[in-house]
C-alpha positions in Angstrom: 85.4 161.9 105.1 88.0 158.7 105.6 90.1 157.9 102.8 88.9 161.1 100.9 92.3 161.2 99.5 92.4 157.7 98.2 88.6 157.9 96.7 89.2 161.0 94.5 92.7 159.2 92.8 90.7 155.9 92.2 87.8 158.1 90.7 90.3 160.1 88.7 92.6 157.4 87.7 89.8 155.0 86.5 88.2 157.9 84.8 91.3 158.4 82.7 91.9 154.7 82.2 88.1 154.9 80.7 88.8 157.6 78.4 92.2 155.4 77.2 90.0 152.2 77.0 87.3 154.0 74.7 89.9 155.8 72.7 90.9 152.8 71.3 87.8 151.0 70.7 86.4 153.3 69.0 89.8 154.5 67.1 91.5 151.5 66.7 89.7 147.9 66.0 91.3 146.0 69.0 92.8 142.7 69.0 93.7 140.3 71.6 97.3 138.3 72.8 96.4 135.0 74.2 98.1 134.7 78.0 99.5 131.5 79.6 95.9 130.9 80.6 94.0 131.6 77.2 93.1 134.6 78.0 92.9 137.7 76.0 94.9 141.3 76.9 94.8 143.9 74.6 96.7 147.1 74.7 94.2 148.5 76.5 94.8 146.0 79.3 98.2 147.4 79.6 97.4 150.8 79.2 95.1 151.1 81.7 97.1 149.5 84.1 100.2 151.6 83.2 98.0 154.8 84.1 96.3 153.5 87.0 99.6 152.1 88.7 101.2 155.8 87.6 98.9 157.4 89.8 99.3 154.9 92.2 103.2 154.7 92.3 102.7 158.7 92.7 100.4 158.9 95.7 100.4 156.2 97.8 104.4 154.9 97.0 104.3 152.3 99.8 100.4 150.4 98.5 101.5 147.2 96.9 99.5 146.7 93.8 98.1 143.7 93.0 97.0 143.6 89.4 96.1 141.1 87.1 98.6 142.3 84.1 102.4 141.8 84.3 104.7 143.5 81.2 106.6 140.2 80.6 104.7 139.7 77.3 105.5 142.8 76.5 109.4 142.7 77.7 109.6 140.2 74.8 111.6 141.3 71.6 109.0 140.0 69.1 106.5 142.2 71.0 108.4 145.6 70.2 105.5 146.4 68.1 103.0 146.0 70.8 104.6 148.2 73.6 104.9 150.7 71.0 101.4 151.3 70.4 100.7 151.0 74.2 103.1 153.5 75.1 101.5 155.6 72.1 98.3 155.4 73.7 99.3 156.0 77.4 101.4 159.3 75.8 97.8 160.8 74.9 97.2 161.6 78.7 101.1 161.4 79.5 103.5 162.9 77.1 106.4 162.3 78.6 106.0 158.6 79.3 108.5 156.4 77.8 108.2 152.3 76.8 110.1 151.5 80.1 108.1 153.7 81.9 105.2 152.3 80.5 106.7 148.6 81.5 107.9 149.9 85.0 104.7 150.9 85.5 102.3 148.1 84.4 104.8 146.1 87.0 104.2 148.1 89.6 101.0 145.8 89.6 102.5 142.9 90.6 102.7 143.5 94.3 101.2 140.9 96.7 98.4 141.0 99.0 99.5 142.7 102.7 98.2 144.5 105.4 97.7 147.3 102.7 97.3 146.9 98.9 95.0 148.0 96.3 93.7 145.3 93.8 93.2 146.4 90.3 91.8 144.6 87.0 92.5 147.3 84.5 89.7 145.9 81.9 87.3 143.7 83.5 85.7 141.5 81.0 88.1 141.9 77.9 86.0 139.8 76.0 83.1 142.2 76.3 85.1 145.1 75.3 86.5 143.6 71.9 82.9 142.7 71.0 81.7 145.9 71.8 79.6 145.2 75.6 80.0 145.5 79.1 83.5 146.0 80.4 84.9 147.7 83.5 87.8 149.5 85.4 87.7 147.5 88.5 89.7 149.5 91.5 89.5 148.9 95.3 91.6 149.4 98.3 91.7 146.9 100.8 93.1 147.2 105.0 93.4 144.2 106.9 91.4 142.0 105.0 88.4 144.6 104.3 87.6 146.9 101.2 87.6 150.6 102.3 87.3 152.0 99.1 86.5 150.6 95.5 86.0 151.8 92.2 84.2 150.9 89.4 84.5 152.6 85.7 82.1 151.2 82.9 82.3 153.2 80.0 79.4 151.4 78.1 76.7 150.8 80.9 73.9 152.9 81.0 70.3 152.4 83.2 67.4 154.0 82.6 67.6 158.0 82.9 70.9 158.0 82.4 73.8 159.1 80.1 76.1 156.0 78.5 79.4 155.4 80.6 79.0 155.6 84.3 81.3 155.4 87.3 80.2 153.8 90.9 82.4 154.6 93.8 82.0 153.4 97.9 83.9 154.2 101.1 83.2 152.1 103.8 80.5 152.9 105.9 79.9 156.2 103.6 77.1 154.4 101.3 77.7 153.9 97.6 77.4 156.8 94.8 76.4 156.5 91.0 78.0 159.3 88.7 78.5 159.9 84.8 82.3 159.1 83.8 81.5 162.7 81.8 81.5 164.6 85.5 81.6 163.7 89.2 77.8 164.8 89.5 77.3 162.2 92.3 73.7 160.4 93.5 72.9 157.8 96.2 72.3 154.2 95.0 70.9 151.8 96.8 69.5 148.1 95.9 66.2 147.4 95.3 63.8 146.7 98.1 60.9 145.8 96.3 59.2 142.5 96.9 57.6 141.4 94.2 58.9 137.8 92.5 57.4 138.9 89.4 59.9 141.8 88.7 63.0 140.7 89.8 65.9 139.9 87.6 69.5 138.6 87.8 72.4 138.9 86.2 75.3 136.7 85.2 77.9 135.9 82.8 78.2 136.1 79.1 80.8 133.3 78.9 78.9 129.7 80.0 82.6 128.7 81.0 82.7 131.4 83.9 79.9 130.1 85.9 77.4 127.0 86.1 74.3 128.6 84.2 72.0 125.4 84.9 72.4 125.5 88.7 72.8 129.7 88.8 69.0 129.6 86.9 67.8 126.8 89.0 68.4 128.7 92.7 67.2 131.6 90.9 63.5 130.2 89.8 63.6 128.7 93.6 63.8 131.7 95.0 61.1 133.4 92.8 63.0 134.7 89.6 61.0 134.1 86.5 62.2 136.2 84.5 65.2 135.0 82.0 68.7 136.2 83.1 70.4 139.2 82.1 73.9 137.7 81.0 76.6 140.9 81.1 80.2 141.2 81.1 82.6 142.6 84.4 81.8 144.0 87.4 78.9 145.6 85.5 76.7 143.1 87.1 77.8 144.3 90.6 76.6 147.3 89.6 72.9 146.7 88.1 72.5 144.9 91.9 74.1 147.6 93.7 71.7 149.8 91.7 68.6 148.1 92.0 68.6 146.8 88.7 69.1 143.3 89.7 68.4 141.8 93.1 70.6 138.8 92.0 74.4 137.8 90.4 75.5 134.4 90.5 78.7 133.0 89.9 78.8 129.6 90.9 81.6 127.2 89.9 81.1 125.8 86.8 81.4 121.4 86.5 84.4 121.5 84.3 86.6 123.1 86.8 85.2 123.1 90.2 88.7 123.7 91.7 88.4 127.0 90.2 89.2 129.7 92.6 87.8 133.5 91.5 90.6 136.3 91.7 90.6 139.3 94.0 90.7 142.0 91.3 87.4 140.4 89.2 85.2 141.0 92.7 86.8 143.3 95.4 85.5 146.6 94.0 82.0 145.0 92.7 81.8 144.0 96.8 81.8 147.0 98.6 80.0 148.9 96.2 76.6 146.1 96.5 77.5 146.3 100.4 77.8 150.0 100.7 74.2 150.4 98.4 72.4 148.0 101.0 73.5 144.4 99.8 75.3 141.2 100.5 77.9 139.4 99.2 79.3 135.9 100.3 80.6 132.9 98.8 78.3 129.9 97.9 78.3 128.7 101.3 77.5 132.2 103.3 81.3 132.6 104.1 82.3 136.2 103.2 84.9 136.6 100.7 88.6 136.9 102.2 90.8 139.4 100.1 93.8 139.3 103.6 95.6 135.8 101.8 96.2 135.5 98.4 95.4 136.8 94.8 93.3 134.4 95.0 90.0 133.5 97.1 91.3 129.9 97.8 89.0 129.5 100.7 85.7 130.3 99.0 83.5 128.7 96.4 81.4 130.5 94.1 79.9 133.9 94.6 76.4 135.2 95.4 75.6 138.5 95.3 72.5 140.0 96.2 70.2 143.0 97.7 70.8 141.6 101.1 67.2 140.7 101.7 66.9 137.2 99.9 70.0 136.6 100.6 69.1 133.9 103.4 66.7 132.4 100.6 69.1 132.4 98.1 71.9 130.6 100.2 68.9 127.9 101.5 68.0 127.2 97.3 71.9 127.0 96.5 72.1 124.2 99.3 69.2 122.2 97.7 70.8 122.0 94.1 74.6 122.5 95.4 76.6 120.1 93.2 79.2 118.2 96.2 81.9 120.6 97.3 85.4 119.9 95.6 
């Protein structure tokens, strides 16, 4: 199997990250530090980025990082307090781990995007995980521009016939797997095929701000969707497409900031796990997303995410209500 070695420390090192991000949600009531941009970070942020990039640092010493928390904030003297508890918490599942290793190691996430990096959003969907809903460890590796491996941890989603907190892996060209963060019992997943208007759902955000909600439910009644939305949290919506759940997630840009560029680490794992189960993913235009630039996906607008199969349809309904490109 290719990159067999790189799949079992994602799996393994977003499995522990889940068990850190649980432990203090359910042991601690979290709060939130507002970043430069508004928004939140908890000490789970930076914990789970500590022990990811840990791993990382360990295996593959040479993989640039790119993550989405840096330990300024927490370099600060006023925030003392802070790293204490976040080196506290990372000491459960490393002892020996010290506040500037716990700083050296959230930094070793602030690599830039190369010929090899892994991308990494240590809690996708903060919001959702101080309110108690969808969140998710958000791993992938990416070569030349395309995602060979990504990762997904999401402690509190559960489909039917299954336990709470599950983890979705892919390799590319090895199919995408579904497995309990409670053991690596693995099963295929695939999207749905079924063609039926009547049952299909989609999924997007919780936050109106993160998407335009009266355009994403207009393309989606054109294509056939009457059924209301399912509005989730994280990459957790990749997953309820990649898992036939939903044959539909749209993020499209929302009117107040239409310059608005999405970030590598909220998508690239989501992307190859809906591609590997049988899906599609492009930008709002049918361009496919490029992770090879930049932390950010300056050259596409909006995402659409799909089961692959009305995809086409999707992209021809998007055209018709499509707001001008900025």
């Amino acid at each position: 199997m290719a990159y067999e070695a790189e799949r079992q420390l994602a799996i393994e090192a977003a499995t522990l990250a889940a068990q850190l991000c649980e432990t203090i949600r359910q042991e601690i009531v979290p709060t939130a530090l507002e970043k430069d941009d508004r928004s939140p970070v908890t000490i789970a942020d930076f914990g789970a980025q500590a022990i990811i990039c840990r791993a990382l640092a360990a295996a593959f010493p040479h993989d640039p990082v790119v993550g989405e928390e840096d330990a300024a904030e927490l370099r600060q003297s006023e925030r003392v307090d802070v790293l204490q508890q976040v080196t506290v918490q990372v000491q459960r599942w490393v002892p020996e781990a010290t506040p500037a290793d716990v700083l050296d190691w959230i930094d070793h996430g602030n690599g830039a995007v190369g010929q090899r990096y892994w991308t990494l959003d240590p809690i996708d969907g903060t919001k959702g995980f101080l309110r108690g809903d969808q969140y998710a460890i958000a791993l992938a590796l990416i070569e030349d521009g395309d995602i060979k491996v990504g990762v997904l941890a999401c402690p509190a989603l559960q489909f039917e016939n299954t336990e709470a907190g599950l983890l979705l892996v892919a390799v590319r060209g090895e199919g995408a797997q579904l497995m309990p963060l409670s053991s690596q019992t693995a099963q295929p997943i695939q999207v749905t095929t079924a063609t039926g208007t009547g049952q299909f759902r989609f999924v997007e955000s919780v936050e109106a701000g993160h998407g335009n909600q009266a355009q994403q439910s207009a393309v989606a009644q054109a294509v056939g969707i009457t059924q209301p939305s399912v509005r989730m949290d994280s990459q957790a919506k990749y997953a309820a497409v990649a898992a036939g759940q939903a044959v539909l997630y749209l993020r499209l840009p929302s009117p107040k900031t239409p310059h608005y560029r999405e970030k590598i680490w909220d998508h690239a794992a989501g992307v190859i796990i809906v591609e590997e189960a049988g899906g599609q993913v492009t930008d709002m235009h049918g361009q496919p997303l490029d992770f090879s630039k930049d932390a950010r996906l300056n050259d596409n607008q909006g995402v659409v995410v799909s089961n692959g199969a009305i995809h086409q349809t999707v992209l021809a309904a998007l055209a018709q209500t499509a707001a001008p490109t900025i």
